[in-house]
C-alpha positions in Angstrom: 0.0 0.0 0.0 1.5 3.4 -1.0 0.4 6.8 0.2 -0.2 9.6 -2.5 -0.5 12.9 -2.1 -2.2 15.5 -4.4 -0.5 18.7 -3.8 -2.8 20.7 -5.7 -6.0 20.9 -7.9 -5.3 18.8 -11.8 -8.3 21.3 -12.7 -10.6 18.0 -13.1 -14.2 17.8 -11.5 -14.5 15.6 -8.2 -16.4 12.9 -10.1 -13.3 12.8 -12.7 -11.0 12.7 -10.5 -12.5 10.4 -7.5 -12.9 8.1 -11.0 -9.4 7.9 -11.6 -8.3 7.3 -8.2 -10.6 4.2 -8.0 -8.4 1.6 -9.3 -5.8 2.7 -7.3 -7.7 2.7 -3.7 -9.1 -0.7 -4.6 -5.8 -2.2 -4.3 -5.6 -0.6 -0.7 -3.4 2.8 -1.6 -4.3 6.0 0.0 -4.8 9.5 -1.9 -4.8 12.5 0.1 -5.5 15.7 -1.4 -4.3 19.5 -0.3 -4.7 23.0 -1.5 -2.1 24.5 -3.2 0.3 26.7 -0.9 3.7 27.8 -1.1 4.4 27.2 2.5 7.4 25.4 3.1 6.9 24.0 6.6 3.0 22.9 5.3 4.7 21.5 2.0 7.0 19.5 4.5 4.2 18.9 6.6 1.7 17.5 4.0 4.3 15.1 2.0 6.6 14.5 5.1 5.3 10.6 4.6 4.3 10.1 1.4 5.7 7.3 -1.3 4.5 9.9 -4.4 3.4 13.3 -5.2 1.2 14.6 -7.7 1.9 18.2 -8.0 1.2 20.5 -11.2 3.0 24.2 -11.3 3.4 24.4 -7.6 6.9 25.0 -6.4 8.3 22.4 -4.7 11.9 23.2 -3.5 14.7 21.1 -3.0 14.5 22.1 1.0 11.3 20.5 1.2 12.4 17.2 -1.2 15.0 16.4 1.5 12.7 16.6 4.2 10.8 14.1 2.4 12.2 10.6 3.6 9.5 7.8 2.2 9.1 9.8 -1.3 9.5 7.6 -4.2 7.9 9.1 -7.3 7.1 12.5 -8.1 4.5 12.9 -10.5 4.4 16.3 -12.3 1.2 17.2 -14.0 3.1 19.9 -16.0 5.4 19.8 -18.8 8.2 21.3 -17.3 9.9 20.7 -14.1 11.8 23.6 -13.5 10.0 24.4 -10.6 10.9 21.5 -9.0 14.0 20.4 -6.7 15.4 17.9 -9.2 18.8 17.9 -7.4 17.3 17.0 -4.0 15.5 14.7 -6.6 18.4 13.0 -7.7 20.0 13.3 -4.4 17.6 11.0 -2.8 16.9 8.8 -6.0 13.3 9.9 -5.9 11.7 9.5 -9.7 10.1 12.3 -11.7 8.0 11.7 -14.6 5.7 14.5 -16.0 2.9 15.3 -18.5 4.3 16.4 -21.6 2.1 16.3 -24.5 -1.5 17.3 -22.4 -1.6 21.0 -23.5 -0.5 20.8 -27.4 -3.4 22.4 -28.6 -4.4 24.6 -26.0 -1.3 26.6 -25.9 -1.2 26.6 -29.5 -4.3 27.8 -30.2 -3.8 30.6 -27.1 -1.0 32.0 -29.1 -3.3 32.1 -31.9 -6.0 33.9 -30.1 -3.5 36.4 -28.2 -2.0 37.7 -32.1 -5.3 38.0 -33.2 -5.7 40.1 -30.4 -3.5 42.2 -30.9 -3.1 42.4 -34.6 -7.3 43.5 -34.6 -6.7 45.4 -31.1 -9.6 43.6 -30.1 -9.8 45.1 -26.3 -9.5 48.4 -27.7 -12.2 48.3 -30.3 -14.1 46.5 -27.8 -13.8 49.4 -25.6 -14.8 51.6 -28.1 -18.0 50.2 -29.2 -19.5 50.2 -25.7 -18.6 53.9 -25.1 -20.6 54.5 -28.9 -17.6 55.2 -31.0 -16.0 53.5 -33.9 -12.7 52.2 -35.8 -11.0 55.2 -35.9 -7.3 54.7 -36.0 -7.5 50.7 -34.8 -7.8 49.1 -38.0 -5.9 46.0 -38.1 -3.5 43.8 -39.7 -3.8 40.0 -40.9 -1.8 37.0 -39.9 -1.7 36.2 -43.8 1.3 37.1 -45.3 3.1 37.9 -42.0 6.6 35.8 -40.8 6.2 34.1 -38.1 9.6 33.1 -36.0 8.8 30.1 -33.7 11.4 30.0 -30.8 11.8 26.1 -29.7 10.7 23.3 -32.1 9.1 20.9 -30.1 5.6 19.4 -30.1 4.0 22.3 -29.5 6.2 24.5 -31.5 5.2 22.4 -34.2 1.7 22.8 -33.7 1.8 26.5 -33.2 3.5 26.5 -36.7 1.0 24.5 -38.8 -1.7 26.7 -37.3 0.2 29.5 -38.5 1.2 28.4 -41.6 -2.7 27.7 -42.0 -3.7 30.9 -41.9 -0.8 31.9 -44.6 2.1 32.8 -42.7 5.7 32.1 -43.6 7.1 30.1 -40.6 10.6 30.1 -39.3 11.6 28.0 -36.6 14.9 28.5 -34.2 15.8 25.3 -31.5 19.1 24.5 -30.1 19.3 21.1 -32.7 18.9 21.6 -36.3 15.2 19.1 -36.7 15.3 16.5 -39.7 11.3 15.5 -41.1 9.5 18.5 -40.1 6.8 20.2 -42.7 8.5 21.6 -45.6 7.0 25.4 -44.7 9.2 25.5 -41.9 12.1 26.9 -42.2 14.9 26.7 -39.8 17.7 29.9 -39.5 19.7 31.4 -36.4 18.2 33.2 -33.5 19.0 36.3 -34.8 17.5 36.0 -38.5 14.4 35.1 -36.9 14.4 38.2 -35.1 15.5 40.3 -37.6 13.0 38.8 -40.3 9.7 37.9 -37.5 6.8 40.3 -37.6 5.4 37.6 -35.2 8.0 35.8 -32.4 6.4 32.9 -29.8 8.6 31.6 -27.6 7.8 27.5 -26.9 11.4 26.9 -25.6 12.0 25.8 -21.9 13.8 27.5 -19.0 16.9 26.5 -18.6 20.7 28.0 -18.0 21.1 28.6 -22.0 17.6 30.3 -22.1 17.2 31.9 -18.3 17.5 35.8 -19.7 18.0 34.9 -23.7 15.1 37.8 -24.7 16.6 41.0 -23.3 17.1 44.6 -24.7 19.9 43.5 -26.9 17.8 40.9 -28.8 14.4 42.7 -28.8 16.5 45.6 -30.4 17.2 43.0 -33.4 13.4 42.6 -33.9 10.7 44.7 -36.6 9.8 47.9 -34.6 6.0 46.6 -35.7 6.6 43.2 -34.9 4.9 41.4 -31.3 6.4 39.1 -29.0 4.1 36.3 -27.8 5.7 34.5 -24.9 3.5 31.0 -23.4 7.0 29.7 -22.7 8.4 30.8 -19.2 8.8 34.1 -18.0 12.3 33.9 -16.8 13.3 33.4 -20.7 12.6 37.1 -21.2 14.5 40.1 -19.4 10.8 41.5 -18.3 12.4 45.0 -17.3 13.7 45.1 -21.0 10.5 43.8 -22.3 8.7 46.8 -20.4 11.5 49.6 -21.4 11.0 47.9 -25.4 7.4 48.6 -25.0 7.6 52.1 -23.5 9.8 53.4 -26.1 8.8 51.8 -29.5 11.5 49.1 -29.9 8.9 46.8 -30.6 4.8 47.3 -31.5 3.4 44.8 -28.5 3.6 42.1 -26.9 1.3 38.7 -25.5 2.2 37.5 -22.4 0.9 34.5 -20.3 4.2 33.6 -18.1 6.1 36.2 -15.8 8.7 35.8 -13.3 6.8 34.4 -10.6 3.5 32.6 -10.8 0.1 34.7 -10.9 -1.6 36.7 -8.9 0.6 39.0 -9.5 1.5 42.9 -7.5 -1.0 45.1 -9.5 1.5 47.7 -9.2 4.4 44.9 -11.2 5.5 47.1 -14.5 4.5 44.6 -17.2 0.8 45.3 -16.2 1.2 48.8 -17.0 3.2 48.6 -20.2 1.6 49.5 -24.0 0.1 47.3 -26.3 0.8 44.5 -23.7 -1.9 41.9 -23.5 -1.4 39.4 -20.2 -2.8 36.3 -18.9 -2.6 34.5 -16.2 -0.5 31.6 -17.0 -3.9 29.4 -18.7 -2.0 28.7 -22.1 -2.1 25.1 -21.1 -5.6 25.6 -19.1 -9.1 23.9 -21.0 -11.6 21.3 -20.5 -9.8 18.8 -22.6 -6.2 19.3 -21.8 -6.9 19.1 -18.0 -8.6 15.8 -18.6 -5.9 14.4 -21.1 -3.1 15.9 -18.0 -5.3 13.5 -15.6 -5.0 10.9 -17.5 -1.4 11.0 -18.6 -0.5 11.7 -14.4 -2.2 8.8 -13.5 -1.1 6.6 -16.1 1.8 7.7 -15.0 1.4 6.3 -11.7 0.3 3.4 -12.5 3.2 2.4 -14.7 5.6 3.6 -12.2 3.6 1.3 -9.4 4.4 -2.0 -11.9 7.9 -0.7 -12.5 7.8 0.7 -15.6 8.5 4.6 -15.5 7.4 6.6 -18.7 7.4 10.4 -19.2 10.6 9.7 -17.5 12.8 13.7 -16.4 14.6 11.3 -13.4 
């Protein structure tokens, strides 16, 4: 018998979720669910004896990892795991295995929506029809005919550029390994063409020590001064003080932005909520019905194959 611990809502409904756990508590384990908190003594406290974790975008910290003597598995019902101790993780041989996969579509089509957005200046025209006015100066631009620089070429990189390339764009696409077999309307160049040549640039790559920073003044001042910057990525990739000043003073036309520096709600007073042409969201790229039912069902497959030792989704 194994004792698991939800550290956080998956975003299902109780009847989904009390569904999946079934098979699981009729071989005798135990689930036992909390609220999400960034309390490191309750973190301790609530997964002091567990065997696995289930956790989504929570932080769990490496301080509370080697508290965390009987842990086993930690099941991450996120794509990345950046946000999670994976030192103290290897440390103590604890496993990690996450969701990757759950949210191709929704992010995706969230990048989609936020352009459009901004290319029509949807909130503005919105504004202006329920005060009685009109058009005036917010007539928009099309997607068609536009270049589109894709930053990380992944699975959902991949998606974000056939969608694209749908609605008529040219695609470019920049990751750290040249891809063999992808559509033939991608093409792949340096960071810094796709910058230069972008009226569109999404960022899909993940957070790590050769991306921690990589958008800051010096390579927003490469890009269109019309062109946006979507980023569904991590917020950490991009310099946000730069992103703000690049904003302020023209360097580029606007910018989409679902992932900041820390994790939403955020100060009301925090400069990126202030800047022009800056559309925000609080980090639901990944967030719909069906992705938060295929991320349940990944987790606890997940679990299951770790329970009859066979990891998959394997980070550690």
């Amino acid at each position: 018998m194994s004792k698991i611990v939800i550290m956080e809502s998956l975003g299902i409904s109780a009847e989904e979720l009390a569904a999946r756990k079934a098979p699981f508590e009729a071989q005798g384990h135990v689930f036992v669910d909390y609220p999400k908190t960034t309390d490191p003594a309750k973190l301790i406290e609530e997964a002091k004896d567990a065997d696995a974790m289930i956790l989504a975008n929570m932080p769990m910290p490496a301080d509370v990892l080697r508290k965390c003597n009987k842990l086993k598995f930690i099941d991450v019902a996120f794509t990345g795991v950046d946000h999670v101790g994976l030192d103290a993780a290897k440390e103590k041989n604890i496993a990690v295995s996450n969701a990757s996969g759950y949210s191709n579509e929704a992010v995706s089509e969230l990048v989609i929506g936020t352009t459009l957005s901004l290319a029509r200046n949807l909130r503005s025209v919105e504004d202006r029809c329920r005060e009685g006015k009109d058009k005036t100066g917010l007539v928009g631009w099309e997607i068609k005919g536009k270049t589109v620089g894709i930053i990380g070429l992944g699975k959902i990189g991949t998606r974000t550029a056939e969608l694209f390339h749908a609605f008529g764009a040219t695609v470019l696409a920049q990751s750290r390994t040249h891809h063999d077999g992808i559509a033939e309307y991608i093409e792949q160049v340096t960071q810094e063409e796709l910058l230069r040549r972008s009226d569109i640039v999404v960022l899909h790559c993940p957070l790590n020590d050769s991306t921690r920073g990589m958008i800051n003044a010096e390579k927003l001042a490469m890009m269109k001064p019309t062109a946006l910057l979507v980023n569904v990525a991590r917020g950490p990739v991009v310099v946000e003080k730069d992103l703000v000043a690049a904003l302020e003073n023209g360097v580029i036309a606007g910018a989409a932005i679902d992932v900041f520096d820390k994790e939403p709600p955020l100060d009301t007073a925090s400069p990126i909520l202030h800047a022009p042409n800056c559309l925000v969201t609080p980090h639901v790229a990944f967030a719909t019905q069906q992705s938060m039912s295929l991320r349940a069902e990944i987790v606890f497959d997940n679990l299951a194959k770790w329970m009859e030792g066979h990891q998959i989704n394997t980070i550690l």
